[in-house]
C-alpha positions in Angstrom: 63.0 163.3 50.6 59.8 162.4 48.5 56.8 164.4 50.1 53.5 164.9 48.6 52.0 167.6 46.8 48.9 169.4 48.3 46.7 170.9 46.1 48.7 170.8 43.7 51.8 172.4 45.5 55.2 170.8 45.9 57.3 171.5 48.8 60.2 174.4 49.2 62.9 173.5 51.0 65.4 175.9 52.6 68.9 174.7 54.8 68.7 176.6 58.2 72.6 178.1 58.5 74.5 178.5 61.9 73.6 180.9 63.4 72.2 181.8 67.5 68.2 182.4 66.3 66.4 181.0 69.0 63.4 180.0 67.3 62.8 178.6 63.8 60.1 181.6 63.5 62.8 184.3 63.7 64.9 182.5 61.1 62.2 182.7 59.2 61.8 186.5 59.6 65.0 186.8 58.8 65.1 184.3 55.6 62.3 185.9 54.7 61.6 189.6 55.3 58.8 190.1 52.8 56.5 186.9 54.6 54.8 188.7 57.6 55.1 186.5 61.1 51.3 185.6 60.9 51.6 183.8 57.6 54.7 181.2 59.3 52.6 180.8 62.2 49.7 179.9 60.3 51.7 177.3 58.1 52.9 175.8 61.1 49.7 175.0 62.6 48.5 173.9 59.0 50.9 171.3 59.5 52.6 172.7 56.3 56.2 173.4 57.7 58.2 170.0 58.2 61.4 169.0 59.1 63.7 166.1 57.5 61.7 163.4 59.3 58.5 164.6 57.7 56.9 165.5 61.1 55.2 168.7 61.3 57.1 171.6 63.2 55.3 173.5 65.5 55.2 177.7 66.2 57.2 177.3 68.8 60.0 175.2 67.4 63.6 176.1 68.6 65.9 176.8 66.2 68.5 173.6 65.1 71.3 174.9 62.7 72.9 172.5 59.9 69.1 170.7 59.2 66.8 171.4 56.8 63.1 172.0 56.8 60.1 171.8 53.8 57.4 174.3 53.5 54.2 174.2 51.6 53.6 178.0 49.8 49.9 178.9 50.1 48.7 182.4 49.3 45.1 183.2 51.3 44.1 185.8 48.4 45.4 185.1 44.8 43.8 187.0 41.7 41.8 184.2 39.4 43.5 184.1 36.1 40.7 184.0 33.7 42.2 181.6 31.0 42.7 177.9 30.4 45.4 176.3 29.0 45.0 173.5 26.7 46.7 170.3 26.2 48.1 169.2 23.0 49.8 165.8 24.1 50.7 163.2 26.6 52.2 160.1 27.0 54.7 157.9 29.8 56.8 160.6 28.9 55.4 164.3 28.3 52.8 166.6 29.0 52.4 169.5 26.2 50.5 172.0 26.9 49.3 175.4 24.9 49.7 177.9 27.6 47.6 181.4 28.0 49.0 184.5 28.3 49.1 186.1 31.2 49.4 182.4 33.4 52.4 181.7 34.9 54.7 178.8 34.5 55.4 178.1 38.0 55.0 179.5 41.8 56.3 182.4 42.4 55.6 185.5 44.0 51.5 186.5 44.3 51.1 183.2 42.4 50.8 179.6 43.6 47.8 177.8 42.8 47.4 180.3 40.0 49.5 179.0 37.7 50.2 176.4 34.9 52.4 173.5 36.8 49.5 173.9 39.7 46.6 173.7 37.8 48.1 170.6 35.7 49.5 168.6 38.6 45.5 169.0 39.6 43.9 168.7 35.9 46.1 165.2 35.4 46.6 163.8 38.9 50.8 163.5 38.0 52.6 165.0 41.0 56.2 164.3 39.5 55.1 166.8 36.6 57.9 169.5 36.0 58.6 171.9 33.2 61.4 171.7 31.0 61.3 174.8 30.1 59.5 178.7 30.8 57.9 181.2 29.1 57.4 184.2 30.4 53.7 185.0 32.2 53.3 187.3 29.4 54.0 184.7 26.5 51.5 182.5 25.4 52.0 179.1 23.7 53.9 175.1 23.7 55.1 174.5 26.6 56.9 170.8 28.0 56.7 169.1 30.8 58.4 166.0 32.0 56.6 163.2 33.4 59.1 161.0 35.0 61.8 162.4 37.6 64.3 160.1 35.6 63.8 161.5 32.8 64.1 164.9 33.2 68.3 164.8 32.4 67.7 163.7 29.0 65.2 165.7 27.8 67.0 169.1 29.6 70.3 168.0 27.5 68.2 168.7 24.6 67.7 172.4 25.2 71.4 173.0 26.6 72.8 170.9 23.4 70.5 173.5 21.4 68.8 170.5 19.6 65.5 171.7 20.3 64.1 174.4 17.8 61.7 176.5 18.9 59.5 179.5 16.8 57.7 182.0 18.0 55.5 184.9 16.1 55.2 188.2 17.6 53.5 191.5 16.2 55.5 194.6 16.1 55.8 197.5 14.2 56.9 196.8 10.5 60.8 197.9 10.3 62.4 196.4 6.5 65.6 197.1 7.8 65.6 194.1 10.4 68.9 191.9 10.0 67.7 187.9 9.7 70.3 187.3 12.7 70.7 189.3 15.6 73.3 188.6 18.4 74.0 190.6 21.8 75.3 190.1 25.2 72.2 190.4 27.3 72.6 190.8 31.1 70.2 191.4 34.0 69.3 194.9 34.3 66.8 197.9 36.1 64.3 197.0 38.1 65.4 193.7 38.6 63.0 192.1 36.5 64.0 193.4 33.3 67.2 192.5 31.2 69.2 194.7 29.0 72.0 194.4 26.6 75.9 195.4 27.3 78.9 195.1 25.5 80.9 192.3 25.1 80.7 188.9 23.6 77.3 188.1 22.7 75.5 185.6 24.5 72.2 185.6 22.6 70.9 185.0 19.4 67.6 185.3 17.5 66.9 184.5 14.0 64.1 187.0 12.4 61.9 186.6 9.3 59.1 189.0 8.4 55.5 186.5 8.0 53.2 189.2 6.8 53.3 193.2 6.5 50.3 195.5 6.7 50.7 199.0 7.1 53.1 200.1 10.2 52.9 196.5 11.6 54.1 193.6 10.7 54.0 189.7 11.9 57.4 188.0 12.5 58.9 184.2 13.2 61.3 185.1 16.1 63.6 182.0 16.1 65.6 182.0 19.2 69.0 180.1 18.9 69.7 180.5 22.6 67.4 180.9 25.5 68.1 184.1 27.7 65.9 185.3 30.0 63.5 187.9 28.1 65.7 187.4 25.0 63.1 188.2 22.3 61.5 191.0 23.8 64.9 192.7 24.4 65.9 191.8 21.0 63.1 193.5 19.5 63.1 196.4 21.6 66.6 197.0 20.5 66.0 197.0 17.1 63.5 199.6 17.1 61.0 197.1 16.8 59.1 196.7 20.4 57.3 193.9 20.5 53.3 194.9 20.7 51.7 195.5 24.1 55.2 194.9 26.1 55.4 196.9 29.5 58.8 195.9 30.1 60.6 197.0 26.7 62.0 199.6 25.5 60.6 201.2 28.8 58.6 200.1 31.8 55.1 200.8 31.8 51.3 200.4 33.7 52.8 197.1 35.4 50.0 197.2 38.6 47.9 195.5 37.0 47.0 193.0 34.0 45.5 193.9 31.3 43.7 191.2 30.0 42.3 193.0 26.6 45.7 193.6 25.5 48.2 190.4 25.4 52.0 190.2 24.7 51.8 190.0 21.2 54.1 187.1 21.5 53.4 183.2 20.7 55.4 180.3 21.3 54.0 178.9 18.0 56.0 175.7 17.3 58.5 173.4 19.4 60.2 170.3 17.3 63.1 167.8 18.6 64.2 164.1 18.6 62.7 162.4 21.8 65.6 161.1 23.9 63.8 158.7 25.2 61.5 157.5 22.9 63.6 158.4 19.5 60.7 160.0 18.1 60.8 162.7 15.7 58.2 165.3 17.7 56.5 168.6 16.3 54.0 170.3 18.4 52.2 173.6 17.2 50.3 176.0 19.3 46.8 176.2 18.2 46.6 180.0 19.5 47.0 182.9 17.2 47.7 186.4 18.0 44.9 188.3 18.9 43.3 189.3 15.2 42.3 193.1 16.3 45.6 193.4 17.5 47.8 191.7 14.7 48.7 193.9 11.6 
């Protein structure tokens, strides 16, 4: 089903089970634990809860098993992320866009409008804008998005056929020991957001050149050949080489809250491919550098 986004905002959908709930609200409470009662009950009378036919459901709804429902995500308070993104390109095709740190890619969590899909589905107008790939909230930098729903196979082949290269730069402490490839099997770890390495056949692997040395830091090309989840910064962090102002790796640290005076030193700097659909040769380059006080 094709429904409309809402400032910005693109329907969730989730399949309602068998099961003997009698009302769709207590299927929700028990779908969704951490969503207080209130917040459902507002939706519904918000008219943003819908079933297949599109047609608002109400609070009182009785439960129907085997159907399926859409939901609008909207957050009453949500913390202002004080940076802009830029955007580097577009055309019938793509959107590319030089993202800030600390913005995220996409909903999620205690973000919804707050974030970089959001703010360009209202920036542009395109509702059928969706990112072909993430970087971390932390991780500034290029970043793609597809414009066309058809399109979106071709250009995702890219990355899982590894034809598209992508470099990064990150500051970390100067180590002239650093191999040029690294490989590891990375898994997820503790607390569930982080990831850590385990034995076995490796399943990641980064590419590492030193850019610039001064003193005990140093500024390196991170080239990552694969595309795990936190791959660089648990690459790094194994090395003995942390990347600068990580609070995930080696060790989890002051997570509450941002701190918007000291970044991720990590950049997406450069993205390059063969268009799929246009056979164009494409380079984009983040126009961001790391944060000069901070850098070597």
């Amino acid at each position: 089903m094709n429904l409309p986004t809402r400032d910005g905002v693109g329907p969730s959908t989730v399949g309602l089970p068998g099961g003997d709930w009698p009302t769709v609200i207590a299927f929700f409470a028990h779908r969704f634990p951490t969503v207080e009662r209130t917040v459902w009950l507002q939706r519904m009378q918000d008219g943003l809860v819908l079933d297949e036919q599109a047609r608002p459901v109400p609070p009182d709804a009785a439960y129907r098993p085997h159907t399926r429902l859409y939901y609008y995500r909207h957050l009453p308070v949500e913390p202002r992320i004080p940076f802009e993104a830029q955007v580097l390109f577009q055309d019938a095709h793509l959107v590319v866009v030089d993202k800030p740190h600390f913005l995220p890619t996409m909903p999620a969590g205690r973000y919804v409008q707050e974030t970089l899909l959001v703010r360009l589905k209202q920036l542009l107008g395109i509702d059928t804008l969706a990112p072909l790939h993430r970087l971390d909230r932390e991780t500034a930098g290029v970043t793609l998005f597809a414009i066309q729903p058809s399109e979106r196979a071709a250009y995702h082949a890219l990355f899982k056929q590894r034809e598209v290269h992508k470099h990064y730069e990150a500051i970390a402490p100067w180590r002239g020991d650093l191999p040029p490839i690294y490989r590891s099997q990375i898994v997820p770890g503790e607390p569930f957001f982080r990831y850590q390495e385990a034995p076995g056949e490796p399943n990641s692997e980064t590419h590492i050149a030193v850019l610039e040395q001064r003193g005990a830091w140093a500024r390196y090309r991170l080239s990552p050949i694969t595309g795990r989840t936190h791959q660089l910064r648990v690459h790094m962090a194994a090395l003995g080489a942390p990347i600068r102002n990580d609070r995930f790796y080696p060790d989890v640290v002051n997570i509450a809250d941002d701190d918007y005076a000291a970044p991720l030193q990590l950049l997406a700097k450069s993205i390059a491919f063969t268009d799929p659909v246009t056979g164009q040769a494409r380079l984009f380059e983040s126009a961001r550098s790391l944060e000069p006080g901070l850098s070597v």
